[in-house]
Backbone bond lengths (Angstrom), bond angles and torsions (degrees), N, CA, C in turn:
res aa  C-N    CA-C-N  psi(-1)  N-CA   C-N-CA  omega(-1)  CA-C   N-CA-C  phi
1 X - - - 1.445 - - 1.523 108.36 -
2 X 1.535 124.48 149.18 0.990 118.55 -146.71 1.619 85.26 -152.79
3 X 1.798 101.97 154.17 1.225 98.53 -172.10 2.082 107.78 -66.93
4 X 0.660 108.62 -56.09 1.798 133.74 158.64 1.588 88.00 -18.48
5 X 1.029 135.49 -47.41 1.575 113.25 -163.19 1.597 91.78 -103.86
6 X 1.073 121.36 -26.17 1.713 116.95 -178.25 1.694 94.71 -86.64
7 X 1.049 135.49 12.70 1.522 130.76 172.00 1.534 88.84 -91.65
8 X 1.581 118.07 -69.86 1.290 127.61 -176.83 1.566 134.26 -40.99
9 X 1.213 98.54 -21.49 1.543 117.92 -174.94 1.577 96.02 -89.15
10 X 1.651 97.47 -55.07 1.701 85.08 -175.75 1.456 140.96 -69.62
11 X 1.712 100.53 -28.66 1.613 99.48 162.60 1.480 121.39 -89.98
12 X 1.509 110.89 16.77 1.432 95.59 160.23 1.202 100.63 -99.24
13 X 1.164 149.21 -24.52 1.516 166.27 154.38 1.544 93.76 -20.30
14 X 1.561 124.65 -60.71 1.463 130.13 -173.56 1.086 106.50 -76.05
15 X 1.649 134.49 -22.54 1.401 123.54 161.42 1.406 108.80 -52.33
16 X 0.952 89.31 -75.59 2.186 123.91 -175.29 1.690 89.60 -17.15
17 X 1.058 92.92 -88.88 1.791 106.62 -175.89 1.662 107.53 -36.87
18 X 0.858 129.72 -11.93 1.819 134.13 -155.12 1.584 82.48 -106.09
19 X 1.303 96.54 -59.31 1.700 79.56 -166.96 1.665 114.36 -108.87
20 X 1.296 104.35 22.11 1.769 102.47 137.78 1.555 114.07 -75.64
21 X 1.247 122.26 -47.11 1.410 124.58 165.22 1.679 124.91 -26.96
22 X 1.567 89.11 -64.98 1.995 90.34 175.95 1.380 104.91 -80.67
23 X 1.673 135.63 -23.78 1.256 99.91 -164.15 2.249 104.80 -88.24
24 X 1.830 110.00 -1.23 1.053 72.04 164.00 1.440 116.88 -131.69
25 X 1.705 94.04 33.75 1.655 99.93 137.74 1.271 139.35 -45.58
26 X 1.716 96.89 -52.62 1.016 117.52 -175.21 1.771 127.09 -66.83
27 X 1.274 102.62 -29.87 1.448 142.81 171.53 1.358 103.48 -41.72
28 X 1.199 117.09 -61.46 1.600 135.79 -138.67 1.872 79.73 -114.30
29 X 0.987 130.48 -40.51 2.002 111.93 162.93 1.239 110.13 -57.53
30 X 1.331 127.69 -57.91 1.100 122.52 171.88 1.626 135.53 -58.66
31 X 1.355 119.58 -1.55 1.541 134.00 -175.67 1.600 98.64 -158.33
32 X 1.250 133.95 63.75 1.211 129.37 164.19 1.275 134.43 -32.75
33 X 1.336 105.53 -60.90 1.703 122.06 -175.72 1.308 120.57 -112.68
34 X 1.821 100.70 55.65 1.657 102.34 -165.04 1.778 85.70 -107.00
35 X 1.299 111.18 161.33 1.317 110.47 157.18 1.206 126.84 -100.45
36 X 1.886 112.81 -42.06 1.708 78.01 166.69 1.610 136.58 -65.22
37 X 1.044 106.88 174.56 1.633 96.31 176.64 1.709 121.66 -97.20
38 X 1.586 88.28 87.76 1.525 116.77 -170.96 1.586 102.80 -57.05
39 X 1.511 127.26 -19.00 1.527 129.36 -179.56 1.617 107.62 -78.90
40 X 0.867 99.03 -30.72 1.535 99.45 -159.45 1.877 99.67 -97.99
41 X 1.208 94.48 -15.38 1.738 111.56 164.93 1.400 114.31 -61.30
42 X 1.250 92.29 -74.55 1.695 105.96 168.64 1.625 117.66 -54.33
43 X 0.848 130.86 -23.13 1.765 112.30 -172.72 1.527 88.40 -93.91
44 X 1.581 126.19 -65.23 1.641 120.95 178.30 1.587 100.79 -43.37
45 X 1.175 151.82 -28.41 1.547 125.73 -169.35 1.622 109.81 -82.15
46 X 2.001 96.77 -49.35 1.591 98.79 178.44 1.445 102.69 -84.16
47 X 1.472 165.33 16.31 1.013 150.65 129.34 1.446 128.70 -46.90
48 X 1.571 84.45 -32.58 1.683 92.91 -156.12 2.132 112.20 -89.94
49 X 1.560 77.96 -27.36 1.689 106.33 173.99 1.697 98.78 -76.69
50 X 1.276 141.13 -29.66 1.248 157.68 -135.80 2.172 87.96 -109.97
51 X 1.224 87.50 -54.90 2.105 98.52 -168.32 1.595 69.61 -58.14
52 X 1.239 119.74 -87.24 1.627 103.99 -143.98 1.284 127.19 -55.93
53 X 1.360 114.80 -29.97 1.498 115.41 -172.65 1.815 99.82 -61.24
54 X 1.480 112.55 -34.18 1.834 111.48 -179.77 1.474 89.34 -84.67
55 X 1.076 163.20 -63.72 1.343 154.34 -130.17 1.732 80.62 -82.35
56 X 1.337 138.67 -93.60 1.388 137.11 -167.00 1.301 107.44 -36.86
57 X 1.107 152.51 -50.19 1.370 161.22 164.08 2.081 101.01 -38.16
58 X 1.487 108.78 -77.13 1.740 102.11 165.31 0.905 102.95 -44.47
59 X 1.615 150.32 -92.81 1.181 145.24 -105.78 1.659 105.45 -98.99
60 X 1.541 117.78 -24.30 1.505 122.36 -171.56 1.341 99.41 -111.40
61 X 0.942 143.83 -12.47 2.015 136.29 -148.97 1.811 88.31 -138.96
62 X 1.225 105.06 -24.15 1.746 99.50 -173.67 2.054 111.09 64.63
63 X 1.325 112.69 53.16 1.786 114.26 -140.34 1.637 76.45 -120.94
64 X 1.126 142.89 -7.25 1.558 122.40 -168.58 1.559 87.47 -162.27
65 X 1.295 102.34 143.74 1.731 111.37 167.90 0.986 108.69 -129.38
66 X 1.721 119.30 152.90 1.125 143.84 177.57 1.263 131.09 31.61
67 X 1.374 100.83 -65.43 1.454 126.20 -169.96 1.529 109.53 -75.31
68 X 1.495 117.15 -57.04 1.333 150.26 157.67 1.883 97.45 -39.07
69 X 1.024 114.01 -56.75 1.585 102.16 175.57 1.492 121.71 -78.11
70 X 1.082 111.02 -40.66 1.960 120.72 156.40 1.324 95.16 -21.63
71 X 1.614 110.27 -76.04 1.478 120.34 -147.93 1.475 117.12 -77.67
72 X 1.714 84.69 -43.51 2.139 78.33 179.40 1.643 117.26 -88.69
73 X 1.461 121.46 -21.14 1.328 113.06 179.55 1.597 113.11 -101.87
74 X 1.414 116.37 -34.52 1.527 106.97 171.13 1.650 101.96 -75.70
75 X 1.387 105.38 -78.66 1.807 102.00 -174.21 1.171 111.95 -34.22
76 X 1.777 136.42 -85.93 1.578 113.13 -127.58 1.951 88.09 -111.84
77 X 1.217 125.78 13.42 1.685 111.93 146.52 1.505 116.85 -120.96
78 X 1.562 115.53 -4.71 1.227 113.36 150.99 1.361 118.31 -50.66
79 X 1.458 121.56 -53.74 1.106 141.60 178.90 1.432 96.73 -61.97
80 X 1.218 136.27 -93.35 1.436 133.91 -177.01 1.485 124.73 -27.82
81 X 1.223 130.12 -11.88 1.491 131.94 -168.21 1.432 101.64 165.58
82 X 1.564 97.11 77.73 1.909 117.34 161.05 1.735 108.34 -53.04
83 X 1.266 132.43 -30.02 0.998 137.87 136.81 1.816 113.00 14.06
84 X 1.950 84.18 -92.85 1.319 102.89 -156.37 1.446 118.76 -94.92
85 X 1.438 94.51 -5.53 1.690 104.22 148.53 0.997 137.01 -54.09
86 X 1.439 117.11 -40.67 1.535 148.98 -150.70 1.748 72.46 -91.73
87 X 1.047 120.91 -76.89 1.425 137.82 -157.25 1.688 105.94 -47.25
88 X 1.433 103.37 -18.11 1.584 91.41 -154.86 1.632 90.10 -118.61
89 X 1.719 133.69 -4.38 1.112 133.14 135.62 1.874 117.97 -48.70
């Protein structure tokens, strides 16, 4: 592990987290007076649909390296939906 890949992890981490924020901001404008928790629905479904489509894409198509997977599948949907991180370990 290298500082370079723990840079990458972490500011996609500050994406990730940024826009779990608006999308279930956005969630909860759009469904005010719902009870389940339609936000937290939405970021685990498209996160989790989101990890694989980049994880199958790296690992089968050879389409992103290393760094590119650091950043876009651990950092900014790691960050967005610990969820489907967890899930995709």
């Amino acid at each position: 592990m290298s500082i370079r890949d723990l840079l990458l992890v972490a500011s996609g981490g500050a994406i990730g987290s940024t826009l779990r924020y608006l999308v279930s901001q956005s969630a909860q404008l759009l469904l005010p007076a719902a009870v389940f928790p339609v936000a937290t629905l939405a970021v685990n479904i498209s996160g989790s649909l989101l990890i694989g489509l980049f994880a199958g894409l790296a690992e089968y198509r050879q389409m992103f390296g290393s760094g590119a997977r650091l950043l876009l599948v651990v950092g900014v949907l790691g960050g967005y939906t610990t969820f489907s991180a967890f899930s995709l370990e």
